[in-house]
N, CA, C and O of each residue as an XYZ file, in Angstrom:
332
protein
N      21.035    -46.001      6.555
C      20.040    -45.009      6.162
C      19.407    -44.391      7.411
O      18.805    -45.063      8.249
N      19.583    -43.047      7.485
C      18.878    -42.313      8.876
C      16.987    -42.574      8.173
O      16.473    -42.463      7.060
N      16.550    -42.902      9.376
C      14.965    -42.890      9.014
C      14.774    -41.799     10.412
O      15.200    -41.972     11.554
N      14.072    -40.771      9.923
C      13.471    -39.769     10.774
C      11.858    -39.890     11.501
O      10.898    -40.266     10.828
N      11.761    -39.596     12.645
C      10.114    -40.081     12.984
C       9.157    -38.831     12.605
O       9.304    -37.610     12.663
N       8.095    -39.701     12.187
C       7.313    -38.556     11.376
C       6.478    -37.729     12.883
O       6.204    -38.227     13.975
N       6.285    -36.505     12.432
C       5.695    -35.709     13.523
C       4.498    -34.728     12.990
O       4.375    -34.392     11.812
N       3.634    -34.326     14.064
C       2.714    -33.783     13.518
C       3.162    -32.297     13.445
O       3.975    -31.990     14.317
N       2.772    -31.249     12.528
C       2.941    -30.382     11.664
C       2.567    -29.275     12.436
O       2.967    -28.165     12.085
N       1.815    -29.406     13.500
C       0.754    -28.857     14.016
C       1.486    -28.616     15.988
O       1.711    -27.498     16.453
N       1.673    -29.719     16.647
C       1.915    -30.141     17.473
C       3.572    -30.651     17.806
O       4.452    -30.451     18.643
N       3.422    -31.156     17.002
C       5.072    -31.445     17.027
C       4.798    -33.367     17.438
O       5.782    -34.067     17.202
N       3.613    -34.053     17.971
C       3.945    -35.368     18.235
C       3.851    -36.076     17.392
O       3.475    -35.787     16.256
N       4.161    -37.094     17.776
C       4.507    -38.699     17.203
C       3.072    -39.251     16.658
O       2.751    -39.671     15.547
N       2.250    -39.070     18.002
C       1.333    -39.912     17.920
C       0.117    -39.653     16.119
O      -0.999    -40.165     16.041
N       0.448    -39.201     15.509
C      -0.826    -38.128     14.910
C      -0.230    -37.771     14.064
O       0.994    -37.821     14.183
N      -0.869    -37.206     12.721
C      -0.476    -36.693     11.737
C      -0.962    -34.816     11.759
O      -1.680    -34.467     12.696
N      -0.617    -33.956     10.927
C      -1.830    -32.824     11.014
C      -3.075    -33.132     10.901
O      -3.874    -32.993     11.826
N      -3.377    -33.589      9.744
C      -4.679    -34.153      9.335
C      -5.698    -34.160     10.872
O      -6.546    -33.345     11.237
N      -5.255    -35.293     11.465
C      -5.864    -35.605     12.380
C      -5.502    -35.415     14.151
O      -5.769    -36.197     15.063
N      -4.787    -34.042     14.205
C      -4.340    -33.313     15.221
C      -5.239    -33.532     16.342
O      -6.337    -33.927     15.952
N      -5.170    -33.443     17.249
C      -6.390    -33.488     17.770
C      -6.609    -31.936     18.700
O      -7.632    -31.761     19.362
N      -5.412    -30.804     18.619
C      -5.346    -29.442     19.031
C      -6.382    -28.812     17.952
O      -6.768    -27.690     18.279
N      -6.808    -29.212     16.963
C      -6.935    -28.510     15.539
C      -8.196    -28.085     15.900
O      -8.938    -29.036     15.654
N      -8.920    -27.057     16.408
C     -10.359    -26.441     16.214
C     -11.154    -27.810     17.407
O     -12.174    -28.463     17.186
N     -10.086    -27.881     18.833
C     -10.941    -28.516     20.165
C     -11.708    -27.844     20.588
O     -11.805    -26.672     20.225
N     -12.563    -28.449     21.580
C     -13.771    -27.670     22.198
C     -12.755    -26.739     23.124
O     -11.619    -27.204     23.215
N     -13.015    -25.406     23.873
C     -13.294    -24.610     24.095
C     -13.987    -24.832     25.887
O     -15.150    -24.869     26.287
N     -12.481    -24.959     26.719
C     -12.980    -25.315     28.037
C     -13.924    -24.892     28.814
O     -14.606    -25.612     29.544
N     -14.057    -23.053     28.633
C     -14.897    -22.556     28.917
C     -16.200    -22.143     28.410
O     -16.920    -21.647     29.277
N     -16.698    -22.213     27.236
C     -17.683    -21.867     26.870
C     -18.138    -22.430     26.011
O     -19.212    -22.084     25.517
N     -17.269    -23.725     25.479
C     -18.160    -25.062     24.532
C     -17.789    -24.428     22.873
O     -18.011    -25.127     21.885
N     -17.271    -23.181     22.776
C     -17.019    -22.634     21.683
C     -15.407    -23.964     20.657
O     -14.988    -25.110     20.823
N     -15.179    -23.066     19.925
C     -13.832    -23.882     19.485
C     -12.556    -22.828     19.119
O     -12.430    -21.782     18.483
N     -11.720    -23.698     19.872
C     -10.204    -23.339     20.344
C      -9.842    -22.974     18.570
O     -10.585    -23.408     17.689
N      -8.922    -22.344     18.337
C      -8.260    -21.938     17.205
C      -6.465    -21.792     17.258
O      -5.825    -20.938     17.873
N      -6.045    -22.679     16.584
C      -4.427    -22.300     16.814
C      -3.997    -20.673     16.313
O      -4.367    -20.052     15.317
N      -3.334    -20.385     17.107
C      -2.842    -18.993     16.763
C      -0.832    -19.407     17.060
O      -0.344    -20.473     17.437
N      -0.183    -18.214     16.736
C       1.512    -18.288     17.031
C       2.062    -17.301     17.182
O       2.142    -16.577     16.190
N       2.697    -16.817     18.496
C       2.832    -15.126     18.488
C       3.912    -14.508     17.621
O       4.210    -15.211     16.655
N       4.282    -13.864     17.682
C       5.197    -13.261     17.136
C       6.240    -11.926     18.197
O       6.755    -10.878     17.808
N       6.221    -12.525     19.522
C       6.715    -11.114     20.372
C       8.241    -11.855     20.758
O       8.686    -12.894     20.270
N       8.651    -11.289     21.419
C      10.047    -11.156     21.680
C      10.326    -12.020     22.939
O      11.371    -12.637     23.141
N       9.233    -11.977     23.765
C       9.027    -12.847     24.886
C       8.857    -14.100     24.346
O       9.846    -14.832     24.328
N       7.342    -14.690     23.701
C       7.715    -15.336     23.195
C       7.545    -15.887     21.818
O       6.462    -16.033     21.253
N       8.537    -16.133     21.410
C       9.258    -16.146     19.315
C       8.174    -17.035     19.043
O       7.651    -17.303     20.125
N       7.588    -17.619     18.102
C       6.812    -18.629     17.277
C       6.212    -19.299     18.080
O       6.047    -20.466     17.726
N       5.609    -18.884     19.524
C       5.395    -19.927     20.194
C       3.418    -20.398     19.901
O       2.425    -19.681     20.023
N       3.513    -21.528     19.590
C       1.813    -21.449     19.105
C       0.884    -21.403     20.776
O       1.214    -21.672     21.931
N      -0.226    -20.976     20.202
C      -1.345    -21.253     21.719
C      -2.752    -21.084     20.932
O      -3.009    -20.512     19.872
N      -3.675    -21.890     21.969
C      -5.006    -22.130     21.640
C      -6.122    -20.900     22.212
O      -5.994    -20.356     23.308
N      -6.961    -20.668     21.468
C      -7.793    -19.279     21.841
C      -8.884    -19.546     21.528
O      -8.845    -20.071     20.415
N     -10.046    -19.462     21.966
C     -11.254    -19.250     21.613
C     -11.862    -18.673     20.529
O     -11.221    -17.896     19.822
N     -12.760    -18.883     20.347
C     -13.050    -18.186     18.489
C     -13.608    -17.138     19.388
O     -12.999    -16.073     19.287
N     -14.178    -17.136     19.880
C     -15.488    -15.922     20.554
C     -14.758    -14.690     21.149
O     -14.310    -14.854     22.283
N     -14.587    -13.614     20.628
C     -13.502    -12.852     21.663
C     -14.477    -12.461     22.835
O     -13.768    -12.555     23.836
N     -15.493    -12.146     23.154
C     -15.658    -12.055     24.537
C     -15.417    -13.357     25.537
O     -15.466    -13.190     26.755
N     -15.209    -14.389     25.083
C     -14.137    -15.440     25.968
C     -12.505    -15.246     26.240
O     -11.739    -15.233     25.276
N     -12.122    -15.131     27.296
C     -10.791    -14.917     27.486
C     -10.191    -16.475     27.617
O      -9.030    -16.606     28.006
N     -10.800    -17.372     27.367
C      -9.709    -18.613     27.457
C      -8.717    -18.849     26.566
O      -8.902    -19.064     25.368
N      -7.545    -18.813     27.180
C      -6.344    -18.856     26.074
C      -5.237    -20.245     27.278
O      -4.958    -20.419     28.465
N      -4.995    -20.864     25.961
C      -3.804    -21.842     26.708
C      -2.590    -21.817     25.727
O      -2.654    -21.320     24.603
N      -1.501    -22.387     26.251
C      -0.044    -22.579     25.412
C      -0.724    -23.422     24.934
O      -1.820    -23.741     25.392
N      -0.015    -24.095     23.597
C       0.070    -25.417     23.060
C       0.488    -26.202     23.750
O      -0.271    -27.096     24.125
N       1.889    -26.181     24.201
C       2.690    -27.073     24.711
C       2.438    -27.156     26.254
O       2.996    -28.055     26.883
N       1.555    -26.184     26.947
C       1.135    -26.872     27.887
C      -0.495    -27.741     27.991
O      -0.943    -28.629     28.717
N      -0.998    -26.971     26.910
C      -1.745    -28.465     26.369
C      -1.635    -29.629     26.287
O      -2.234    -30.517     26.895
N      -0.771    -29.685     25.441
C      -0.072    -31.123     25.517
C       0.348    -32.017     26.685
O       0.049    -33.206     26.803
N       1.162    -31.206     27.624
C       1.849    -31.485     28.909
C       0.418    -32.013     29.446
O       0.412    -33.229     29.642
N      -0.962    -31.254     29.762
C      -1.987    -31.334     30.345
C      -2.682    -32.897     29.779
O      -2.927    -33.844     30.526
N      -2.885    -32.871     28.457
C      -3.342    -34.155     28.021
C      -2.798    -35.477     28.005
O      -3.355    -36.568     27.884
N      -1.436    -35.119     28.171
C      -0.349    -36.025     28.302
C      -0.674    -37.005     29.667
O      -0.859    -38.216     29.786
N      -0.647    -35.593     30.868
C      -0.195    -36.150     32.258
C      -1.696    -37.140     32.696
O      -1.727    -38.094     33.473
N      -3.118    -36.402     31.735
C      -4.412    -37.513     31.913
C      -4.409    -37.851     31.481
O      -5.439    -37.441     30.945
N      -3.905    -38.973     30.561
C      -4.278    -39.738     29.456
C      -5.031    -39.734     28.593
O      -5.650    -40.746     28.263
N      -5.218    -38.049     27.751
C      -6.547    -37.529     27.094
C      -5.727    -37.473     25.919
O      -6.353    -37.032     24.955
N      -4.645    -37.745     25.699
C      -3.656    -37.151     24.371
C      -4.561    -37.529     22.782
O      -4.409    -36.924     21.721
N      -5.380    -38.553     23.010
C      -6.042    -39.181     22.261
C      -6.731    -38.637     21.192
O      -6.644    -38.835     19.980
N      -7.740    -37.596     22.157
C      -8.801    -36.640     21.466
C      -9.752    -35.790     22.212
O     -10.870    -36.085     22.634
N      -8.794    -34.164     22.330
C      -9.761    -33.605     23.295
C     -10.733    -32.379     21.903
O     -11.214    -31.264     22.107
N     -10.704    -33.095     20.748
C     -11.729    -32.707     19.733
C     -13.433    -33.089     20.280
O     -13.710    -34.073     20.966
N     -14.179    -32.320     19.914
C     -15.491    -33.042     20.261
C     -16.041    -33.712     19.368
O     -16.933    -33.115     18.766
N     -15.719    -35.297     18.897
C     -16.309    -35.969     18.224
C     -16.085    -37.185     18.510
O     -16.644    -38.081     17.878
């Protein structure tokens, strides 16, 4: 029987379900606001998700996946939610 590893919905890891993502509405590096998943749709690049600020006069925008890479390489993968 193939058993498949469950992954988050959101993120793509192991560690986490969606539910409890921890990308899902994080604080907001620059201005304490909260990050919002967004996913583009351009040609450069296809479905790729990234995190944005709710506030549009904040320009902080990150990839997802270098999110990840970032929380990964400090050992923050845990919960960079503010709670």
């Amino acid at each position: 029987m193939f058993h498949e590893e469950i992954k988050c919905q959101i993120c793509e890891q192991t560690s986490h379900l969606a539910i409890e993502c921890p990308f899902v509405y994080s604080e907001c590096k620059q201005c304490g606001g909260i990050r919002m998943i967004g996913e583009t749709n351009t040609e450069k690049n296809p479905n790729r998700k990234f995190l944005r600020c709710q506030y549009a006069n904040c320009d902080e925008f990150q990839w997802l996946d270098e999110s990840i890479v970032d929380s990964m390489s400090s050992g923050a993968l845990s919960s960079p939610n503010p709670k």
